[in-house]
C-alpha positions in Angstrom: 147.1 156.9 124.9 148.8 154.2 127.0 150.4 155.2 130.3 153.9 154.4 129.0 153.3 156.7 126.4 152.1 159.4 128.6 155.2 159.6 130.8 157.7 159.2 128.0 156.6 162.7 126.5 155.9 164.6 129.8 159.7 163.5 130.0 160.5 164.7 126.7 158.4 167.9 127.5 160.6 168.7 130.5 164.0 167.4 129.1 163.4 170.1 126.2 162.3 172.7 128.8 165.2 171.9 130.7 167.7 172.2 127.4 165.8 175.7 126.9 165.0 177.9 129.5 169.1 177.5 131.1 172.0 177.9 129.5 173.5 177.5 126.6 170.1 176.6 125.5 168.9 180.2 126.4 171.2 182.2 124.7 169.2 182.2 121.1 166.1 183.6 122.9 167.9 185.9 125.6 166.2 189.4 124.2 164.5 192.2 125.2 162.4 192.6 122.2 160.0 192.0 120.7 157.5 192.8 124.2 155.1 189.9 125.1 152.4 191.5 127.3 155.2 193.9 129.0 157.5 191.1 129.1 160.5 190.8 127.6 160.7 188.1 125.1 163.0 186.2 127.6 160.5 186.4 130.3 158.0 185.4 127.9 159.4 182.8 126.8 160.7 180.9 130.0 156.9 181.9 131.3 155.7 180.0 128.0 157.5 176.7 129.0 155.8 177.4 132.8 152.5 177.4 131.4 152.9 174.6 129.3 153.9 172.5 131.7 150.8 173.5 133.8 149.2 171.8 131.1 151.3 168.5 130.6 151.0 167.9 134.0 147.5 168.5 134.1 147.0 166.2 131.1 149.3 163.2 132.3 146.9 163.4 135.6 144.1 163.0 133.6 145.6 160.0 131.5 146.7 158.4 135.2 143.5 158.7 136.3 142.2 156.7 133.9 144.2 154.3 133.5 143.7 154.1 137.7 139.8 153.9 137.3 139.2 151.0 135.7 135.5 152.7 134.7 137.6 155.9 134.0 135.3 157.5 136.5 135.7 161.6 138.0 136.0 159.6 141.9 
């Protein structure tokens, strides 16, 4: 995956988490049920964006890195 690439859909990744997790864009999924873990489902679901973007971020570090080593070495 090119760099360019990489960046353009951690963007798109955030944009949507932005549009989703505030309002308006919160109001479909602004419930109490059903539970997630004890959660509520609105809870759940903004801690569901949170987690995924642990992982986007942790996957655009990886494609930096390799794109920043030319032999795509660990350091």
């Amino acid at each position: 995956m090119s760099l360019r690439t990489a960046r353009a859909l951690t963007a798109l990744y955030f944009t949507l988490s932005l549009l989703t997790t505030t309002w308006p864009g919160m109001v479909p999924f602004a419930r109490v049920e059903p539970m997630i873990l004890g959660l509520p489902f609105s809870m759940a679901w903004v801690g569901m964006w949170l987690a995924g973007s642990v992982i986007v971020l942790w996957l655009l570090d990886r494609v930096e890195r390799r794109h920043r080593d030319p032999d795509g070495g660990e350091g």
